[in-house]
N, C-alpha and C positions, 0 to 999 in steps of 0.2 A: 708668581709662578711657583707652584709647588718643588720643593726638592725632590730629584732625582738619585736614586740610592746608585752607591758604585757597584754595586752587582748589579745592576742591571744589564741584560744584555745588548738594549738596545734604543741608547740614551736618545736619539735623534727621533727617533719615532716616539717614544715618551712626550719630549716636548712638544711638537707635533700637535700631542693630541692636546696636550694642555694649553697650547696655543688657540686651536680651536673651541676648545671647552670655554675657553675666557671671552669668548668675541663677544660683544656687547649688540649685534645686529647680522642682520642675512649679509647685508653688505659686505662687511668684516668680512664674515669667513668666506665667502663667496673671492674675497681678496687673497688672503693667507691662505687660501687652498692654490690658487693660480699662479700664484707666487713659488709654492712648492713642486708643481706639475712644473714649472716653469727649471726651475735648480733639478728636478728628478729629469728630467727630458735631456739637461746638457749634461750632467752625469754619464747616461746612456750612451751618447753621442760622442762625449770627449775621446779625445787620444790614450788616456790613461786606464788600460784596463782593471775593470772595477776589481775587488776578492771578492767573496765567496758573503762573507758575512756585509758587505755593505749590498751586494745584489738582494740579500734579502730584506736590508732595511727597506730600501726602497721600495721592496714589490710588497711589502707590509704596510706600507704608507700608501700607494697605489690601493690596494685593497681594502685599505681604512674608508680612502675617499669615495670611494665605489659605494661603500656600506652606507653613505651619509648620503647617495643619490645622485652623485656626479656620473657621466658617462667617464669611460678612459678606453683612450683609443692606441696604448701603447702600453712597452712593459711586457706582452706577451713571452716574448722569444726569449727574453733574462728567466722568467720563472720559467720557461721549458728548461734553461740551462740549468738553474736551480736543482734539477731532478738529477742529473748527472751527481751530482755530489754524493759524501761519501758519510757526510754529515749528517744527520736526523733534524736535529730543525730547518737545515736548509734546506733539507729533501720537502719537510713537513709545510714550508711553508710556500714551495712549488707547488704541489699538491695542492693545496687551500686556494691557493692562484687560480687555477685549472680550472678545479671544480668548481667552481662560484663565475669566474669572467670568460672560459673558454665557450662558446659555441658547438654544438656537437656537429656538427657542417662546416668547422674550422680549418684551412689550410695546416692547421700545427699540429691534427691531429695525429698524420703518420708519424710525424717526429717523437708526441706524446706516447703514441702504439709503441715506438722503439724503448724509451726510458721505463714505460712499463713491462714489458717481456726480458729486460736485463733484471730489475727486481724479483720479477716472477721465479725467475732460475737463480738466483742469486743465495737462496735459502734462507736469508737472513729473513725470520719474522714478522720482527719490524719493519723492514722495505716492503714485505709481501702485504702486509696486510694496508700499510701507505697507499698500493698498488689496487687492490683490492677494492678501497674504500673511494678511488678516482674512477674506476669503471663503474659502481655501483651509481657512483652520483652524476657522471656524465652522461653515460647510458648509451649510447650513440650505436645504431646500424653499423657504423665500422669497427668501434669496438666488439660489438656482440660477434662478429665475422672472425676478428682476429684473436679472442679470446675463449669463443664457448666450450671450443674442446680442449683447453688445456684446463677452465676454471675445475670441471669435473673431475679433474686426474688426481690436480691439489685438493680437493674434499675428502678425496676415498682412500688416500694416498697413506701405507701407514708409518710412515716419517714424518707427516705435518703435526704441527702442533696445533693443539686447543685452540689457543685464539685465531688461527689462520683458517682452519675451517669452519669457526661461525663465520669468518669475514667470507669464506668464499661459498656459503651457502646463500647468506643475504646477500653476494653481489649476483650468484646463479639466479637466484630469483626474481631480479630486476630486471636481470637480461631476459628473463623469460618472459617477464609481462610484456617487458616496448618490443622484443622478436622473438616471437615463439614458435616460428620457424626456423629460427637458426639453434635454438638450444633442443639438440636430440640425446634423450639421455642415452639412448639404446642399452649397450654392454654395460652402462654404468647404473643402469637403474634397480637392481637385485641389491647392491654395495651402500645405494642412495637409503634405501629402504632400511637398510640392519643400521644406519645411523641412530636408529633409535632405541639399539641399545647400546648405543655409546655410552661408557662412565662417567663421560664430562656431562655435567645437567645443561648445560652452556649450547657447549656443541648440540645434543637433542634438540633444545629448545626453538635453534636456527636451522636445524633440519627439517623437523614439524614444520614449519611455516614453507619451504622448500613442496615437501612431500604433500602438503593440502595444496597448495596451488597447482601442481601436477596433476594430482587426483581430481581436479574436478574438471580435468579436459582429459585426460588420459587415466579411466578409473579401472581398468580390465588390468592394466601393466603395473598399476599400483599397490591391487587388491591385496598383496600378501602384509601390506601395512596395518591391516587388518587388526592380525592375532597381536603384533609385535605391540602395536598400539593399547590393544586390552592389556596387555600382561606388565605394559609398563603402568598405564593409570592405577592398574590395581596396587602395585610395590608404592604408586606415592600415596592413595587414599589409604593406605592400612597403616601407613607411618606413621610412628610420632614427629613430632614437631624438633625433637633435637637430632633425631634421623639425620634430614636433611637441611643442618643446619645453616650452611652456606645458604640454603637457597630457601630458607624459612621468610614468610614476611609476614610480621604481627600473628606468629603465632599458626597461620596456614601453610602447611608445605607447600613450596613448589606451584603457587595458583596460579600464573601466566602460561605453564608448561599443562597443567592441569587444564586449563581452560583448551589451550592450541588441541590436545591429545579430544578432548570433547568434541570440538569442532570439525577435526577430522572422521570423529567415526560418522558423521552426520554427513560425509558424501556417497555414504554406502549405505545397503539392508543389511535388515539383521543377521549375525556371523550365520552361518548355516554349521557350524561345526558345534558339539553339542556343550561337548566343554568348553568353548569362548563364550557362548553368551549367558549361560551360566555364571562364568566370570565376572563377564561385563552387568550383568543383573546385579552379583553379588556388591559392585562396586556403585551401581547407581543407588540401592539401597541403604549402602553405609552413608553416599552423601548425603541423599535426606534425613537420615539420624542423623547426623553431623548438625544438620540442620535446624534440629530440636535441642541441642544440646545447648549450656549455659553459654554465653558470649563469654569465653579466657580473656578478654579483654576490652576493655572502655574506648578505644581508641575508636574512631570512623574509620582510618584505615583496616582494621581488622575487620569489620561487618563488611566494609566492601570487596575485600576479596574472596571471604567466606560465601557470601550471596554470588558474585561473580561465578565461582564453581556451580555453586545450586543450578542457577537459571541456565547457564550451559549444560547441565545434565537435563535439566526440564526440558529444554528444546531436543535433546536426544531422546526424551522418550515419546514426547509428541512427533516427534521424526520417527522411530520405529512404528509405532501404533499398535505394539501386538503384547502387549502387557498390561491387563486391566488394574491389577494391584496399583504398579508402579505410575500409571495416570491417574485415579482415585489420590494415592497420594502426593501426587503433584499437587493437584485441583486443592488439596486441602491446605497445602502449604503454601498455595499462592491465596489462596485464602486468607490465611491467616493476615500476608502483606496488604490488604485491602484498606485494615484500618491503622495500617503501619505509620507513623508519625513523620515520616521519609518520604515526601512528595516522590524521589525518583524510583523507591520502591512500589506503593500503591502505583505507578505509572507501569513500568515493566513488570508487573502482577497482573494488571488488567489487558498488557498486552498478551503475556503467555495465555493468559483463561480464554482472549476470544480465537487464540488457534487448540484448545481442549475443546471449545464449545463444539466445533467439526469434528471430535473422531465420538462415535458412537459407548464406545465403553465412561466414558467422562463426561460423558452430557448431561447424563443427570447430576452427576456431583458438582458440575456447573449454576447448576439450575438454583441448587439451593443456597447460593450466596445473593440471588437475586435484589431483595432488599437490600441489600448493603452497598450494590451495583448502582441501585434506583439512588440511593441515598448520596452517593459519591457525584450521580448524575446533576445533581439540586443544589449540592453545595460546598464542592471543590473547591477550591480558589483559580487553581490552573485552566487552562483553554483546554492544554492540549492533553491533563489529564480526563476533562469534561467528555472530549472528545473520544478518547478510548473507552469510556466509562458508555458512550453511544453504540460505542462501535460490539462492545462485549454485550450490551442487550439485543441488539441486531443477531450477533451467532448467534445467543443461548435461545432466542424465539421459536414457538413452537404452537402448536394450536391448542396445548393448554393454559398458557400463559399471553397467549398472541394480542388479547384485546386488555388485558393489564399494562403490557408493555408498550402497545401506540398510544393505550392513552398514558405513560408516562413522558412518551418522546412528545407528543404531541403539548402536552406541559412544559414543558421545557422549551419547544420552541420557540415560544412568547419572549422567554429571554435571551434564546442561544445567541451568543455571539455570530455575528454576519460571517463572519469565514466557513463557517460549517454549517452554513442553513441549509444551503443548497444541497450539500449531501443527506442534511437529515430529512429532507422532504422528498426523495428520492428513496431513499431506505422506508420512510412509513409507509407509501406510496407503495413497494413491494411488499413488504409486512402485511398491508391490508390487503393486498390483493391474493397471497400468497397463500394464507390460513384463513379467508372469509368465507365463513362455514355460511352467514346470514347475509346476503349480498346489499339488503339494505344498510347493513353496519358499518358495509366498504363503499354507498355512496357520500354516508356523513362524516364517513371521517377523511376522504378525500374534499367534500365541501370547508372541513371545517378548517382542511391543510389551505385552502386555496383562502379560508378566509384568514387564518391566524399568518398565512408567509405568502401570501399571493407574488409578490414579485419576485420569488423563488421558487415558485413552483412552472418550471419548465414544458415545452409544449409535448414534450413525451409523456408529461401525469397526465394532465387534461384528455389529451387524444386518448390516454388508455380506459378512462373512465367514461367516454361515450361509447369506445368497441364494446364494453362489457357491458355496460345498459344495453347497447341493441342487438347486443348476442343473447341476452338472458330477460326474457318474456315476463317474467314472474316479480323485475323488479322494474319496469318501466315506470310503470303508474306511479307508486313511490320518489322513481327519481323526479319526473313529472314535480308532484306535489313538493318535493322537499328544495328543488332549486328554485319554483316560484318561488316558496316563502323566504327563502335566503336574496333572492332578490329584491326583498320589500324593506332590505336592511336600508338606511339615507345614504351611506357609505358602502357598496360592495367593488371589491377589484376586478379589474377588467377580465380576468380569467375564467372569474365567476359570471360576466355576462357572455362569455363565449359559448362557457358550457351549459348558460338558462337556453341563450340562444338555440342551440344546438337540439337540446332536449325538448325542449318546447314548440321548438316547429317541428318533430319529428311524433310527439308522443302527447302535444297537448290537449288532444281530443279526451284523452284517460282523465283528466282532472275538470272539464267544462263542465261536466254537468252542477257545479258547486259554482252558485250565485259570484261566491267571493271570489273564483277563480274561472268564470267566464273568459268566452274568447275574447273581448273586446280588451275584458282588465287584462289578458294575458298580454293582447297586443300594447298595451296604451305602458304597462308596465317592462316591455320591453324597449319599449319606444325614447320613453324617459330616461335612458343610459345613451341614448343612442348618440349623440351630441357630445360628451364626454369621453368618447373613443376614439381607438384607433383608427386608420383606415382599412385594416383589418379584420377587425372588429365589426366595423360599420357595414363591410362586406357580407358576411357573415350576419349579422341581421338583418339586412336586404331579400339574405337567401332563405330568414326567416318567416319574412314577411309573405313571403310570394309561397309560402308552404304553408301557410295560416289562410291563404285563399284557399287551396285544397279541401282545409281541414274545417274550415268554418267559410262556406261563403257570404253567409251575412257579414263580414270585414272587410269583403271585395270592395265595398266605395271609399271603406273610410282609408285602406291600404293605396288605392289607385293613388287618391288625394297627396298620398304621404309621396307614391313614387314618381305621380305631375307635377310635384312644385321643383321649382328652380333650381333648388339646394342640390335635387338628385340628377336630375337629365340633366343640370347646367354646371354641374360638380367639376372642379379642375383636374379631381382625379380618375385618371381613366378609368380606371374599374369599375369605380363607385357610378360614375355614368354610364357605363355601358350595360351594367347591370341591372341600372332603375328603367334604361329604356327598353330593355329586353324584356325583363320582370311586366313591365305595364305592357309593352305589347302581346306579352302572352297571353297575359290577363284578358285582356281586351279580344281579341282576336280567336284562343284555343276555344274548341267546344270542354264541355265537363268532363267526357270519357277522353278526352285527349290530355285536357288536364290532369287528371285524375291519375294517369299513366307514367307521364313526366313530373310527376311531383311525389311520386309513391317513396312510400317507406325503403331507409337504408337497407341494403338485405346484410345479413349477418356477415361479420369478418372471419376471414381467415386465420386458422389458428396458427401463428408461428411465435419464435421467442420475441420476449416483452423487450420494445427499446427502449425502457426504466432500465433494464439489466446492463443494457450494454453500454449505457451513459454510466452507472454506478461502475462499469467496471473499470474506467476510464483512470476513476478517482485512485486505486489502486492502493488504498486503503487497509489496515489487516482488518477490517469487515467485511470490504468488497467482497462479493459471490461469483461463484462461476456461474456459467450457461446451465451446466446441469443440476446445479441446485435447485432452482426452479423447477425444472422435470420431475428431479425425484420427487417434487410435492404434490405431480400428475399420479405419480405412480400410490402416494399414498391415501388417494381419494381423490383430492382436492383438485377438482379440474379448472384450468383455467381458461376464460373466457374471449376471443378477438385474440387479433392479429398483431405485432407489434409495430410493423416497419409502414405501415398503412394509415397514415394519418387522416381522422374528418376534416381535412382542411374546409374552407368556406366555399371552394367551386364546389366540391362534390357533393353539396346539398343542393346542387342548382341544377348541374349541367354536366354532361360523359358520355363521350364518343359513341360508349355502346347503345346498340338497341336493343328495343324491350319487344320480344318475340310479341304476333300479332295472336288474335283467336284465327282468321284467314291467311291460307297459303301463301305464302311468299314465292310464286312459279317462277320470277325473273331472276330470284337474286338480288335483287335491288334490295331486299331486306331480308332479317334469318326466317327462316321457315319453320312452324312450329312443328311436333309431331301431330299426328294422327290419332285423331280422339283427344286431343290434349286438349287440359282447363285453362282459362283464361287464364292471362300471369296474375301471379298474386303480389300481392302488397311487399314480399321482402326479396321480387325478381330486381335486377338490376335499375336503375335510375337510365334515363334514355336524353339524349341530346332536346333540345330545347325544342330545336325544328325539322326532331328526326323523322324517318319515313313512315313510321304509322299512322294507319290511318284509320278511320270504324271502321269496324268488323264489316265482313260482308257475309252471309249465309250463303252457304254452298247449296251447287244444284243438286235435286236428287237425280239418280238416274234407276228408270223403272227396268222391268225384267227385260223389255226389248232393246234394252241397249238405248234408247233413247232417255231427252232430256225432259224430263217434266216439266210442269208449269211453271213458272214463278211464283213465290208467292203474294198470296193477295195485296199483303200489307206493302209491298214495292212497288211502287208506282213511280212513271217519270219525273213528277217535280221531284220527291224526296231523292233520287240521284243524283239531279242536276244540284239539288243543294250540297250532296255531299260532294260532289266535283268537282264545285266552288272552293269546298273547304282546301279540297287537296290543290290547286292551284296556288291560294292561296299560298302555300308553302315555299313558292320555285322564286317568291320574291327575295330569302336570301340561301336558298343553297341550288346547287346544279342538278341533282338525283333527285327522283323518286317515283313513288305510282301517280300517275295522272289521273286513272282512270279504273273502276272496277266497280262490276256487278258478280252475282252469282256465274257468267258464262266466261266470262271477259278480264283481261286485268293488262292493263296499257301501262308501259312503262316509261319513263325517259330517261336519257345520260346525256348530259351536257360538258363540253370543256370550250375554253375560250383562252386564244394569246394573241394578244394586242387586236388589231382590227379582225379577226380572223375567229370563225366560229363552229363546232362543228356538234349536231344534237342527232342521237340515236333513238329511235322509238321501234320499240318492243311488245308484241301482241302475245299474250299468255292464253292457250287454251286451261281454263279451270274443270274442263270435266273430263271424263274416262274413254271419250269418245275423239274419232278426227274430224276435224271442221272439213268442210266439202267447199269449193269453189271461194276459198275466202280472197278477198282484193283487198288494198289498201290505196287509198288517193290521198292528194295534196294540194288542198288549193290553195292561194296564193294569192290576194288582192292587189289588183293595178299592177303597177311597175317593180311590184316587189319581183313578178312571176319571172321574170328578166335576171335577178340577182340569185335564185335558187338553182341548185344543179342536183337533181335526185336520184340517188343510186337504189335500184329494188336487188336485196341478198337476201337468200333462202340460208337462217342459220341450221346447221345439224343438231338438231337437237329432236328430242322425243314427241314434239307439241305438233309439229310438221306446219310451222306458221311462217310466214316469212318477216322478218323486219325489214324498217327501212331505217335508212342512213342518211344525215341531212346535215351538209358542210356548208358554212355558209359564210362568203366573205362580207363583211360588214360594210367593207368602205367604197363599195360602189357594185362588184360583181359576185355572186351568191351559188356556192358550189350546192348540191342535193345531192345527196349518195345516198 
């Protein structure tokens, strides 16, 4: 055991610890500690009241063992007693007790309130500031209750000393963070304020930090911090170095206090008074000289406090934004740190330039460090400098630069480290979209993201590259052509068969006429991923297939084939089978104009913000972008194409509620009614449910000068209705609505609902011409024993047609209502 010196104050705890320091295993000390809890416990407990200095051996050995990771469940109420004393270390080492083992939800807290509010008035320095430094570390709802209005009084007060008010501005400001409803500065806040031109550099120092956190919840009652603020920064940047020598460090006056006074002006605009910001101008200037000046010294500590002021002025002028000198010169001087030998300077260089690359006046001086950006991009050593070095080509992009810088990121990709793919395929992803003057340029460089990062490139890229294909005419054909050939890669990512998928049953009529890009090879080339997919995927070229019947019926046998065998109607997955049997009985069953109808081209998306944006925004990155970044790129030509929130998922190339308006009136309702004189729907009208209510056209009657109906025409003959009446029958096999029935005179409707045995069907008789039907009747016959189960109700609906319907309820399971 080492020797103990006879000055020491506190031989028992000495050895103590050197007892512990020697134990040769856990066990040991895990012993001589319990051993000691064990003698400190009957200590406590004895009859023999302790003094003064052994209560704090103990509670310094208690709080030894604490430090080493023992719980201690005693000892408390000795170091409250501790505080009573009149003595300094005994006080000091209550205090240390307190703050470290007490609870701020403590039973001993009032007792603690009491020994501190005797300190408090006490005046003695030293106790105050003991006192001081147990509230700040404690922090407790009760203390902040029992002390906020008196900590104020001691800060402003002009009998306290120096050291007593930094202590009670850092313990003010603790209490304001954990309750900052209970610290009101009111009356004191004028007092709070002129702290900063206290003589102590000390006192400022811990006022600033006071007075910025105020200010950025209460900036109206703090504003006058303002001027006082300028007029101090200015006396320390115009100073020499032996000025303020006390508070000199390597040669930089004052840079802690200097940095705190920067950051404050940075929760305001610029002074509006003419002479402060004059001032404040004159002073961010000398810093950047200051900046250019020789390094006074070889130390690391001196460059980093001299930089430390810099970059705080640099974010204050990028925080004003209304000074084009003082940003050009920023831009230059962070410049300069790009090729800085200082990993952490080239890193917060490239952070400041991509918030320069947003204000307008430094954009271009942004721009021309480009190279050096690209160059840092390729061969950093750091991630996360890599990754600012991304994030600063992202701001400074622009659509003179736009297609040099995707294909620089798009280079890089190949290597980037996996933590940041995801975001870099996201940013190119808006880059192309943002500035693609040539929309062909923005489908390959989204093919070439999906082929270089495919399982990084998110279903928001892909969905946003088929809205702009089918919003924009002019680049179909090309996407057409350039996703086939990307799929004739041996290896392409699933992403890339979503979007052939996608494109190819919607557009790949643009490219058949080319031997090498026939329907067959489109399909047979599709087909060949199909097995290697998801079920999503798989989905989705189901829904490609049965749209490649549309577009090419010569595929209709060899498609049926694919959606008869087993694989698909016998699929474990329900989608996948429900889709193959729908798909082939459409096929099977639709006429070509009905097909033709339900398989029609995507119609153009809605244009709203891109959900690329709102996914990047997520990352919250300093390259992230707002919402209206993207807008301003409306405003400066560059319009952008589809809807964001709107994804091609794999149904909506199949099947949607809506219907697809007819060329013939809709008189029931049962379906939408076109207007009057209107063309057939076109190819980019809505997509229509599988087995929705349209049905072919019917030609209206004429009506001559007498009010009467003309002839029919020649070409309508009975079989040719009875066939189309078939068709429409057909339909009621899986839904409840629709027309049954329609000629040029006529248009028979039905409405069906059914719960459990119970059945009830509406029919509806549409007058189609301009005239009133005279003596019309409706009957109902009823074979055998059915006529028993039916109960038919005749109601004349109010309506303009002056027709009557009937109404026909019908119970299933033995007796049969007719209404």
């Amino acid at each position: 055991m080492p020797a103990v010196s006879k000055g020491d104050g506190m031989r028992g705890l000495a050895v103590f610890i050197s007892d512990i320091r020697n134990c040769k295993s856990k066990e040991a000390e895990i012993k001589r500690i319990n051993k000691e809890l064990a003698n400190i416990r009957s200590k406590f407990k004895g009859d023999k009241a302790l003094d003064g200095y052994s209560k704090k051996k103990y509670v310094c050995k208690l709080l030894f063992i604490f430090l080493l990771g023992h719980d201690i469940d005693f000892g408390h109420m000795e170091a409250v007693n501790l505080l009573s004393s009149n003595k300094y270390t005994e006080k000091q080492i209550g205090y240390l007790f307190i703050s470290v083992l007490v609870n701020s939800n403590s039973e001993l807290i009032r007792l603690i309130n009491n020994a501190i509010k005797n300190d408090l008035s006490s005046r003695n320095p030293t106790f105050m500031c003991l006192a001081l430094h147990c509230i700040a570390n404690v922090g407790s709802r009760e203390m902040a209750e029992a002390f906020a209005s008196e900590i104020p009084r001691i800060l402003v007060a002009g009998d306290t000393m120096d050291s007593v008010k930094q202590s009670a501005a850092l313990c003010l400001l603790r209490l304001y963070k954990t309750s900052p409803d209970l610290v009101l500065m009111g009356e004191w806040t004028s007092r709070v304020v002129h702290l900063l031109n206290d003589q102590h550099m000390g006192v400022v120092t811990a006022a600033i930090s006071l007075i910025t956190c105020l200010s950025q919840k209460n900036p109206d009652e703090f504003k006058t911090c303002v001027s006082l603020a300028v007029s101090r920064l200015s006396r320390i940047v115009s100073s020499a170095s032996t000025d303020l020598q006390d508070y000199t460090y390597y040669f930089v006056p004052a840079p802690w206090l200097s940095c705190k006074l920067l950051r404050l002006l940075q929760c305001y605009p610029p002074p509006e008074d003419g002479a402060v910001k004059g001032r404040l101008v004159e002073c961010l200037e000398t810093i950047l000289n200051k900046a250019q000046e020789p390094p006074k010294s070889k130390k690391v500590q001196h460059s980093n406090a001299k930089n430390a002021i810099l970059f705080e002025a640099i974010s204050l002028i990028i925080h004003y934004d209304s000074e084009p000198n003082l940003l050009v010169r920023a831009c230059n001087q962070l410049g300069q740190f790009l090729q800085h030998r200082e990993t952490n300077l080239r890193y917060l260089a490239l952070e400041s330039m991509c918030t320069l690359a947003s204000s307008e006046f430094s954009h271009e001086a942004v721009k021309t460090h480009i190279e050096t950006v690209i160059n840092a991009l390729k061969t950093e050593r750091d991630v996360s400098v890599r990754q600012r070095a991304a994030d600063l080509l992202y701001a400074m992009c622009d659509r003179s630069n736009a297609k040099q810088i995707v294909a620089e990121m798009l280079s890089y990709l190949e290597t980037a480290d996996y933590s940041i793919r995801e975001e870099m395929v996201l940013k190119v992803a808006i880059l192309a979209e943002k500035y693609a003057v040539d929309y062909s340029w923005y489908v390959d460089t989204i093919l070439n993201l999906i082929r270089i990062a495919g399982d990084y490139v998110s279903e928001e890229v892909w969905y946003r590259v088929i809205q702009i294909v089918i919003n924009r005419d002019d680049v179909q054909g090309y996407a057409a052509k350039t996703v086939f050939e990307a799929l004739q890669a041996p290896a392409c990512h699933e992403n890339m068969v979503k979007v052939g998928g996608y494109i190819l049953g919607e557009f790949g009529n643009l490219i058949a006429g080319d031997p090498r890009s026939s329907p067959l090879v489109q399909f047979n080339l599709l087909h060949s991923k199909f097995h290697l997919c998801s079920v999503p995927t798989r989905a989705l070229l189901l829904s490609a297939y049965i749209k490649f019947i549309n577009l090419f019926p010569e595929t209709k046998a060899t498609i049926q084939e694919v959606l008869r065998c087993d694989s698909q109607i016998r699929n474990s997955d329900v989608e996948l089978q429900q889709r193959a049997v729908e798909y082939l009985k459409l096929s099977s069953i639709a006429s070509t104009d009905v097909l033709a109808t339900v398989l029609e081209e995507m119609p153009p998306f809605p244009e709203r913000e891109s959900s690329i944006l709102a996914k990047l925004k997520k990352k919250k990155g300093p390259g992230a972008v707002s919402v209206t970044e993207l807008d301003d790129s409306k405003r400066e030509g560059g319009e952008l194409n589809g809807g964001g929130d709107r994804g091609p998922d794999t149904a909506a190339m199949s099947a949607s509620n809506a219907s697809t308006p007819s060329p013939s009136a809709d008189l029931l309702g049962i379906r939408s009614a076109a207007p009057v004189g209107a063309a057939p729907p076109s190819a980019g009208s809505l997509l229509v449910d599988v087995f929705s209510e349209a049905g072919p056209a019917a030609p209206s009657a004429a009506v001559n000068d007498d009010g009467f109906l003309s002839s029919a025409p020649p070409s309508e003959d009975p079989a040719t209705l009875l066939s189309e009446a078939d068709e429409l029958l057909n339909k009621f096999v899986c839904k409840n609505n629709g027309v049954l029935f329609e000629n040029q005179l006529l248009q028979i409707g039905i409405k069906s609902e059914y719960r459990q045995n119970l059945g009830r069907m509406y029919l509806f008789y549409g007058n189609k011409t301009s005239v009133q039907f005279a003596s019309f009747t409706t009957t109902v016959s009823c074979p055998g024993e059915l006529q028993s189960h039916i109960l038919s109700v005749h109601k004349c609906l109010e309506t303009d047609l002056q027709l009557p319907s009937r109404r026909l309820a019908s119970d299933l399971g033995g007796s049969i209502l007719i209404c």
